[in-house]
C-alpha positions as CSV (number, residue, x, y, z in Angstrom):
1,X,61.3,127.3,141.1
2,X,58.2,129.2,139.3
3,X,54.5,127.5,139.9
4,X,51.7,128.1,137.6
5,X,48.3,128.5,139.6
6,X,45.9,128.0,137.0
7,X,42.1,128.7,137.1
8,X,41.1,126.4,134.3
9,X,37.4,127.4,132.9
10,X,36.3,124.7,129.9
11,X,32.9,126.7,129.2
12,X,34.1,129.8,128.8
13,X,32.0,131.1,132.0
14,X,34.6,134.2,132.3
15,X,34.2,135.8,128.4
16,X,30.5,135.7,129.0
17,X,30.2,137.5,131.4
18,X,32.9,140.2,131.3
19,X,33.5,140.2,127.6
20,X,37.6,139.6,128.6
21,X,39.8,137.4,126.1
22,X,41.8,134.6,128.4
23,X,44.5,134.1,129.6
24,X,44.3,136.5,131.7
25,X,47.6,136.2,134.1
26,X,48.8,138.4,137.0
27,X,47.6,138.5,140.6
28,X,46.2,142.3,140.3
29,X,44.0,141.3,136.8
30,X,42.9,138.3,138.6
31,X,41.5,140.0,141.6
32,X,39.9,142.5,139.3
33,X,38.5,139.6,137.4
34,X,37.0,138.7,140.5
35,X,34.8,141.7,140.8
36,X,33.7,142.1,137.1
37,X,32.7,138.2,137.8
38,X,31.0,138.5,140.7
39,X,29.3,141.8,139.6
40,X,28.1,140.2,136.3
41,X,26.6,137.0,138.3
42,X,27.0,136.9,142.4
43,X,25.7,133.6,142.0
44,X,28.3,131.9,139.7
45,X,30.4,129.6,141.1
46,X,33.4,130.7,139.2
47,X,34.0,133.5,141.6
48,X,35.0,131.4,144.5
49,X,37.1,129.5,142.1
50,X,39.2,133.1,141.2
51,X,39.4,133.8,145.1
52,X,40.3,130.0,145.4
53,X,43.2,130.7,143.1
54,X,44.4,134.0,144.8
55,X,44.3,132.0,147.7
56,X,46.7,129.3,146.7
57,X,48.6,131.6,145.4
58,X,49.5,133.6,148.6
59,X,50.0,130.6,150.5
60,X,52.3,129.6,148.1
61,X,53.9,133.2,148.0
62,X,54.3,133.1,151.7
63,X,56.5,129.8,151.7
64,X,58.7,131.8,149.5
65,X,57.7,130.2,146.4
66,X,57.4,132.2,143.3
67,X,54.0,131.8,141.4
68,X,52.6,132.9,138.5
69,X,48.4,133.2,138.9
70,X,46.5,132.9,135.3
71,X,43.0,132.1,134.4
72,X,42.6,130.0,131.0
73,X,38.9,129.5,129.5
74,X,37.9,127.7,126.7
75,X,35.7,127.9,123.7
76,X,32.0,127.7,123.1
77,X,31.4,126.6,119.8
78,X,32.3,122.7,120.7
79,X,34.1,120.6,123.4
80,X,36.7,120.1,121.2
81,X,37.7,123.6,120.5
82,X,37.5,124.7,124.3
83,X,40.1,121.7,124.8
84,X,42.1,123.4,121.6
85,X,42.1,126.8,123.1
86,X,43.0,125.7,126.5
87,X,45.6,124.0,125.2
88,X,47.1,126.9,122.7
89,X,46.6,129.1,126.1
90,X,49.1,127.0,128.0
91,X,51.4,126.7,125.5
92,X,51.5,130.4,125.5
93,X,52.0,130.6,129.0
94,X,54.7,128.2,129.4
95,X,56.7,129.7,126.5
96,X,56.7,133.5,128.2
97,X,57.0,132.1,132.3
98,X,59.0,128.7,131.5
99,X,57.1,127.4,135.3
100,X,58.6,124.3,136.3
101,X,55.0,122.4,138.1
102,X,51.6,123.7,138.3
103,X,48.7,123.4,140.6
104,X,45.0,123.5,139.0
105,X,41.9,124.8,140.7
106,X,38.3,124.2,139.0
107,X,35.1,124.8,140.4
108,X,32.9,121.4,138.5
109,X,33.6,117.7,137.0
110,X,33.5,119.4,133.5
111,X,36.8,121.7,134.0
112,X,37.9,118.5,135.4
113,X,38.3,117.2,132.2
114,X,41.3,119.8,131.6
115,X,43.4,118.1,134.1
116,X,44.9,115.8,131.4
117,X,46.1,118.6,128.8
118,X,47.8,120.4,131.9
119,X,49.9,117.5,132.7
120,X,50.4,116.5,129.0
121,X,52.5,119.4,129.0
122,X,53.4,120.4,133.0
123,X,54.1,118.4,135.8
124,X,50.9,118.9,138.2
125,X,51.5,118.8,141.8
126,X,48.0,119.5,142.8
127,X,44.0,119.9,141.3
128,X,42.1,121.7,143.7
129,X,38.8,121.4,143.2
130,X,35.8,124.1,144.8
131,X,32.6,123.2,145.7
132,X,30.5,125.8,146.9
133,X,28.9,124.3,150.3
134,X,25.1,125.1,149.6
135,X,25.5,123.5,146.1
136,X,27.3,120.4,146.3
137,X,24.3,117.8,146.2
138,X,22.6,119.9,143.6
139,X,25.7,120.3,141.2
140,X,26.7,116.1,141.9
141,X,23.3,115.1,141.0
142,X,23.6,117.5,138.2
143,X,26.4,115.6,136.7
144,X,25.0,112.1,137.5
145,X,21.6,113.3,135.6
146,X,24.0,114.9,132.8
147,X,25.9,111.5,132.2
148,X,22.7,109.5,132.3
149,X,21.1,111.5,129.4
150,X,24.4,111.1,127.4
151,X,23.6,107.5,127.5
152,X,21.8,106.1,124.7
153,X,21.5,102.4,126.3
154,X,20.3,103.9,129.5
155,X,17.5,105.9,128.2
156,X,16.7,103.8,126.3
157,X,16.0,100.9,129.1
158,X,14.8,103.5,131.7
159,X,13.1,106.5,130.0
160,X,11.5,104.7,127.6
161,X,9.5,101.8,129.8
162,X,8.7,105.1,132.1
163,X,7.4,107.2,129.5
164,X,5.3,104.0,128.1
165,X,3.8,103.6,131.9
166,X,3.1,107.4,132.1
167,X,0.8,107.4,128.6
168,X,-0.6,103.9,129.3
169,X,-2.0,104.5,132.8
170,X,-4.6,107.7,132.4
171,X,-5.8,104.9,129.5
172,X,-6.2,102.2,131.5
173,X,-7.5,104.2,134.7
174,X,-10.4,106.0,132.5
175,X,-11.7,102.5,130.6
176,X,-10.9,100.2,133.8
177,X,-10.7,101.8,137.1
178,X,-7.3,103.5,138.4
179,X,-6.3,99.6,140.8
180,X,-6.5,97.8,137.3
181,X,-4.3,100.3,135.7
182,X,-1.5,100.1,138.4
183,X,-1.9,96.2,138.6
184,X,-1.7,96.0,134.5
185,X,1.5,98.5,134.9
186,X,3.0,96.7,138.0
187,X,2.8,93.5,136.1
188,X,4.3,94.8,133.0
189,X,7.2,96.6,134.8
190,X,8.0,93.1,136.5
191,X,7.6,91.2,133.4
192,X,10.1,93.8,131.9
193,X,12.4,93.5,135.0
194,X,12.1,89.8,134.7
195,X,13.0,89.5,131.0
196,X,16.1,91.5,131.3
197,X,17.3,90.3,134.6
198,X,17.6,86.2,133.4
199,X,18.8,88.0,129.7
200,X,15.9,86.4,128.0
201,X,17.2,89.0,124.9
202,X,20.1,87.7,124.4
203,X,19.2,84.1,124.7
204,X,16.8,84.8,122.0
205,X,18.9,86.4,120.1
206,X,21.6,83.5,120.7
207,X,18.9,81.2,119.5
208,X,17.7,82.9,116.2
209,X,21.4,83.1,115.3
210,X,21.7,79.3,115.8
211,X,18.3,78.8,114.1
212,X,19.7,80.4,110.9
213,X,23.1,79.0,110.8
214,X,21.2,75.6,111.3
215,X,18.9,76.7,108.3
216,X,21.3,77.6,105.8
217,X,24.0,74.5,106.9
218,X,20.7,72.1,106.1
219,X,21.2,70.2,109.6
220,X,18.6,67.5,110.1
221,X,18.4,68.8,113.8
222,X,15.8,71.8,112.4
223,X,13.2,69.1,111.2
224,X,14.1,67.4,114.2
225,X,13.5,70.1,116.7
226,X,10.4,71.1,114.7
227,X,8.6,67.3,115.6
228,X,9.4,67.6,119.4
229,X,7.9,70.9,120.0
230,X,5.1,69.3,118.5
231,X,5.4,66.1,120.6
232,X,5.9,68.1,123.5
233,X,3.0,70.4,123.2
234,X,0.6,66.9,122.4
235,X,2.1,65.8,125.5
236,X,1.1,68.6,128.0
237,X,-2.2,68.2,126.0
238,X,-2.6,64.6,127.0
239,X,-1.7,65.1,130.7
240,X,-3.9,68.3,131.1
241,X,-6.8,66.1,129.3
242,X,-5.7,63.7,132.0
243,X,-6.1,65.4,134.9
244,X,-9.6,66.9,133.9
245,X,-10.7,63.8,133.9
246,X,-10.4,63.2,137.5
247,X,-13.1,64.0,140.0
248,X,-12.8,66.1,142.7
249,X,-9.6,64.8,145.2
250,X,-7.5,66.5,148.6
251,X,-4.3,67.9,147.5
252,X,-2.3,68.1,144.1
253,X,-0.4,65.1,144.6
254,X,-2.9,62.9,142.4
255,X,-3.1,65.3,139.6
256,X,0.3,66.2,139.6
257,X,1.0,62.4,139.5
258,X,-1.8,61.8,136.8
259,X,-0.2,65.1,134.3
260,X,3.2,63.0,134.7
261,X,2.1,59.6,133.9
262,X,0.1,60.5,131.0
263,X,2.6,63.1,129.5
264,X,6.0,61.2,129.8
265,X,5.5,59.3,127.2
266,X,5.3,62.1,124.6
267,X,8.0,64.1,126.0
268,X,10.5,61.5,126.0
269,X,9.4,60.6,122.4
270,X,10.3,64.4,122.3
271,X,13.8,64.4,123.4
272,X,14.3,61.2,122.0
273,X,13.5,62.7,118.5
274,X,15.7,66.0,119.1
275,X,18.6,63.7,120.3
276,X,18.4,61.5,117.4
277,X,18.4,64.6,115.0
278,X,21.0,66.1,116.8
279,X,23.1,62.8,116.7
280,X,22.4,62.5,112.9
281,X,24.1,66.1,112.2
282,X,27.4,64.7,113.9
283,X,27.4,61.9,112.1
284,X,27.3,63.6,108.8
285,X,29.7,66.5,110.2
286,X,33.3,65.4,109.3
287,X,34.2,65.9,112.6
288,X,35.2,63.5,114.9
289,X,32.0,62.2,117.0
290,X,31.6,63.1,120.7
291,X,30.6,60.1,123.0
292,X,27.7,62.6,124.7
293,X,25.4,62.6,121.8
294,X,25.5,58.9,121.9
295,X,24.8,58.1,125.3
296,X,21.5,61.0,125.1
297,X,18.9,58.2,122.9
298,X,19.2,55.9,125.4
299,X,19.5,58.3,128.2
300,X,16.3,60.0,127.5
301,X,14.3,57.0,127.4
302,X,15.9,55.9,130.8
303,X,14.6,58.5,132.2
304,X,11.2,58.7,131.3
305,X,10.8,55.0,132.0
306,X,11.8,55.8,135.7
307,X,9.5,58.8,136.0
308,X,6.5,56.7,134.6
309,X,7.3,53.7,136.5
310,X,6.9,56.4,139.8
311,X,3.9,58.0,139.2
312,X,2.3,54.9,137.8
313,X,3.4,53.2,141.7
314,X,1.6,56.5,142.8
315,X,-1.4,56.4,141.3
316,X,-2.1,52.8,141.3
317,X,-1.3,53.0,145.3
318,X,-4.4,55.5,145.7
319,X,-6.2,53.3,143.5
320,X,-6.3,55.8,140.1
321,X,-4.8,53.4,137.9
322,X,-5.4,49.9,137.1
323,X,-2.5,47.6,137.6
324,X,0.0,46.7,134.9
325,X,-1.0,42.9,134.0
326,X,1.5,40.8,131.9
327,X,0.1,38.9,128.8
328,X,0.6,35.1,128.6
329,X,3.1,33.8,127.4
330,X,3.4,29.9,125.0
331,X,6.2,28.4,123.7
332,X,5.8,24.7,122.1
333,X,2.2,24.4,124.0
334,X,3.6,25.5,127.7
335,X,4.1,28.9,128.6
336,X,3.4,31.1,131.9
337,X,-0.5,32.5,132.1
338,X,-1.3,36.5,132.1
339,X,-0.9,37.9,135.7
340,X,-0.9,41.2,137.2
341,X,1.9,43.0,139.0
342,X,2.0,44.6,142.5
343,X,2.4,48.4,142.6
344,X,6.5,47.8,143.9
345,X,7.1,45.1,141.5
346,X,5.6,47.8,138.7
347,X,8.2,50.2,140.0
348,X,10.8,47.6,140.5
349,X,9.9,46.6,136.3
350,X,10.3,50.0,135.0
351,X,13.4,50.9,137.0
352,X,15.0,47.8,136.1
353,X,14.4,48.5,132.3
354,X,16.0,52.2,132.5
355,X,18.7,50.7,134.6
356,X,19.6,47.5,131.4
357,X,19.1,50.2,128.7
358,X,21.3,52.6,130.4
359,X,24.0,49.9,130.4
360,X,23.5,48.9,126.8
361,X,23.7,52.8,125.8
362,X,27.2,53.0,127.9
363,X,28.5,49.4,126.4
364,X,27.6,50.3,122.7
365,X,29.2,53.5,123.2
366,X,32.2,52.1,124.8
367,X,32.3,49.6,121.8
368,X,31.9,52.8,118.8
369,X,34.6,53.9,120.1
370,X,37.3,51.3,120.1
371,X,36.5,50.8,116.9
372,X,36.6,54.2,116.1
373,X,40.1,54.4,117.6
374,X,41.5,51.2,115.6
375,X,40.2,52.2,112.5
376,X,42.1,55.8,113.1
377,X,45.0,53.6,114.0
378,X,44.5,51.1,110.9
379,X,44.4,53.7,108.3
380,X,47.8,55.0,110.0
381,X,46.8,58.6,111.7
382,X,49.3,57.9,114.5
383,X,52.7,56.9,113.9
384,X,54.1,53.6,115.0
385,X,56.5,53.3,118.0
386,X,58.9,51.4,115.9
387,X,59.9,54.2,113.4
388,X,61.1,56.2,116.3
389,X,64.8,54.4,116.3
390,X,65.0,54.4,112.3
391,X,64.5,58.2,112.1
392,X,67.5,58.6,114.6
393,X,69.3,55.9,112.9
394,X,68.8,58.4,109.8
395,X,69.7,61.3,111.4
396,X,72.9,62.7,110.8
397,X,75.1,65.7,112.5
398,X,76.3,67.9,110.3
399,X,78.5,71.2,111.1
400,X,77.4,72.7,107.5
401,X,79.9,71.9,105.1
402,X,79.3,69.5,102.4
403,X,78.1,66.0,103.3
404,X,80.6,63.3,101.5
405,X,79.2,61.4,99.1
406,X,77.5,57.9,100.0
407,X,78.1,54.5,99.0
408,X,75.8,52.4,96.3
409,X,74.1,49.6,98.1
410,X,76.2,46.9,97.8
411,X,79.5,48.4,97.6
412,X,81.7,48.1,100.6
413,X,84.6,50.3,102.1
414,X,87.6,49.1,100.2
415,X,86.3,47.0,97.5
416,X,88.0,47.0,94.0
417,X,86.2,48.2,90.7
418,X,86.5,48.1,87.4
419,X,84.4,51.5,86.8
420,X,84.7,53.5,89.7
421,X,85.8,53.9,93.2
422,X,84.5,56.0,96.0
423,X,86.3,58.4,97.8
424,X,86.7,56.9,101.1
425,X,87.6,57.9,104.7
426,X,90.8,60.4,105.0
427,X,91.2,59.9,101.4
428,X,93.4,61.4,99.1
429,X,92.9,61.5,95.4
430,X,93.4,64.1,92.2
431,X,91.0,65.4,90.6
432,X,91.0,66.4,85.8
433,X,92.7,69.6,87.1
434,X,95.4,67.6,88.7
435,X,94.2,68.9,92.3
436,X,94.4,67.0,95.0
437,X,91.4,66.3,97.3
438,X,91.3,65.2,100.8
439,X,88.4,64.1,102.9
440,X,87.9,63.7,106.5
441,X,84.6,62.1,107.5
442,X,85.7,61.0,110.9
443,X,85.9,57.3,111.1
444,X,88.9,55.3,112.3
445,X,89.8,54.0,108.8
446,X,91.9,55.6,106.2
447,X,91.5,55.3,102.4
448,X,94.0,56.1,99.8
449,X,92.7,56.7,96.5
450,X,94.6,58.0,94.0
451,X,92.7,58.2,90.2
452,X,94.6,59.3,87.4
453,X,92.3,60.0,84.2
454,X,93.7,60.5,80.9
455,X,92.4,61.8,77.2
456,X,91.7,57.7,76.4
457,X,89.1,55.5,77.6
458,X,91.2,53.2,80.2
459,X,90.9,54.3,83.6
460,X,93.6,53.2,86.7
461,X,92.3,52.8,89.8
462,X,94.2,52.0,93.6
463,X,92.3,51.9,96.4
464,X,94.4,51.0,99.5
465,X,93.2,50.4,102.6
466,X,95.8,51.0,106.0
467,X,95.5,50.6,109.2
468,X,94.5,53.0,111.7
């Protein structure tokens, strides 16, 4: 059993340095390697790889193994020729020492990268890798830096928002003073954190891609949207104008309250105008039409009337409202005068409302779609129970061959004709070529029909019928 100790050397470290042409095999070239290596550069690394490898290669010697020690480098022009040459090395090697397993020793995560052509082509029982003690922080933190550079994402999340606070701040710190500069740079960096933690990007981008499907597809929903952004903004105008109105009060209870009760209005009109929009685009779709858009209209306005009944009992309890008075009321000269309601019978109004809307939303739902589901029914999209039986009733078992011909409507097994008579069951007959023709449909009757047809127009026909 012969194994290959390989010294595996992607950069080509060794033909720099000494000028030698890999592979370079044999346990006395290696060790001389080792010298022109460490005389070229004490400081390489790739000299306690070549001692590592004459080192694994005694051990192996003294278990009375037989070995074969080689170092392999690759090519400098491009990653992809150093992986060719390695490759055309061990190729070479394998074809003059026929090894049967193989046992790799590299010095970095680079010549790591070899591992897979060696065992493309050589069972490895081992990768030995060498890290020289002093180094081994420095050359992982090497790598890490080396991977994050070959990143294009990465640097461009990280190095770009750094190098964008490094020019911005001298700016800031010479026309301000150097705490508004790191407060301006501290909030950006947390705005930035911010905006890519929640994924703002790609909800924005989610959302323009909506926008101009919704565009092109001419959905009402986009004039729709458009008017409740508008009744929205109107709205937090109102309840802003609202609260600046009030004089100086303890706590943000009463403003809070005041914003609410003056702003509802216009934001339910809000989603009450998207909803309707949005409900409109499903009624022209060709689709069927989901029950949640249908409930939302009268869902919305629910709501709102519950939130404004609240905050009116709020405010009118700490006295910043007047209270809701009902107009009078005459039918046929008698009626029921004006009067004004208490702050819980307010509430008790309002919630009542949202409460027989709600229902009405949920029962004219219910109602769309039963009659939804009938007309699908009507126009015949399912199929009826009862034709069930009949399709069985019309299927037949066949084994392949021909089917036997069936009878006219009307005609029945054994009946006598003038014109014709069908071949019945287990019956015999003779065809113009004098052939006789027997067939067996199964059934527990037997037909004998015998048909003799001549050059003139007369035609004989017998059919007999016998017993079972």
């Amino acid at each position: 059993m012969t194994t290959l100790v390989v010294c595996l050397d992607r950069t080509d470290d060794v033909g720099r340095r000494t000028g030698l042409r890999t592979p370079i095999v044999g346990w006395e070239a290696v060790r001389a390697l080792v010298t022109d290596v460490g005389l070229a550069d004490p400081e390489d690394s790739g000299v306690n790889t070549l001692l590592e490898s004459l080192r694994v290669a005694q051990s192996l010697r003294d278990d009375d193994e037989e070995t074969v020690v080689a170092v392999v480098s690759g090519d400098r022009e491009s990653m992809v020729s150093a992986d060719r040459a390695v490759a055309r090395q061990l190729d070479d090697l394998m074809a003059e020492y026929e090894p049967d397993s193989a046992v790799v020793v590299i010095d970095s995560a680079e010549d790591e990268r070899l591992v897979p052509i060696v065992e493309s082509r050589l069972q490895v029982d081992a990768v030995d890798r060498v890290v020289v003690r002093q180094a081994r922080d420095i050359e992982s933190t090497y790598y890490l830096l080396k991977q994050f550079l070959a990143d294009e994402e990465l640097r461009q999340t990280i190095l770009v928002p750094l190098g964008l606070t490094l020019l911005v701040f001298p700016i800031l710190a010479s026309a301000f003073t150097p705490a508004v500069g790191a407060a301006t740079i501290t909030a950006v960096i947390g705005l930035f954190l911010l905006y890519k933690g929640f994924s703002i990007d790609e909800r924005l981008t989610r959302t323009a891609k909506r926008l101009r499907e919704s565009l092109y597809s001419g959905q009402v929903s986009v004039v729709t949207y458009v008017v409740a952004i508008g009744l929205t903004l109107v709205g937090l105008f109102v309840g802003a104008l609202g609260v600046s109105t009030l004089e100086d009060t303890q706590g943000v209870l009463v403003p809070t309250m005041r914003f609410v009760f003056d702003s509802v209005p216009w934001l339910a009109a809000a989603g009450l105008t998207a909803s309707l929009g949005r409900l409109f685009d499903e009624l022209i779709d060709d689709g069927p039409l989901r029950s949640s858009y249908l409930h939302l209209p009268s869902l919305v306005v629910s709501v709102g009337l519950v939130v404004r009944g609240f905050s009116g009992f709020f405010l009118e309890q700490q006295g910043w409202t007047d209270p809701l008075v009902i107009p009078s009321i005459r039918i046929n000269q008698q009626g029921i005068g004006s009067f004004a309601l208490t702050p819980g019978q307010r509430l008790a109004l309002f919630v009542g409302l949202a409460i027989l809307l709600s229902l009405v939303g949920v029962f004219t739902v219910s109602r769309i779609a039963d009659s939804a589901a009938g007309k699908e029914y009507a126009d015949g999209d399912e199929p009826a129970a009862e034709e069930e039986p009949s399709r069985l009733a019309d299927a037949e078992l066949t084994d392949g061959g021909s089917k036997p011909p069936r009878p006219r409507d009307g005609a029945e097994a054994g009946s006598d004709s003038d014109d014709s008579a069908d071949l019945g069951p287990n019956a015999e007959g003779e065809d113009e070529t004098g052939a006789n023709v027997y067939v067996d449909t199964g059934t527990d009757d037997d037909v004998d029909t015998s048909t003799d047809t001549d050059t003139g127009t007369d035609t004989n026909t017998d059919s007999q019928r016998g017993p079972e």
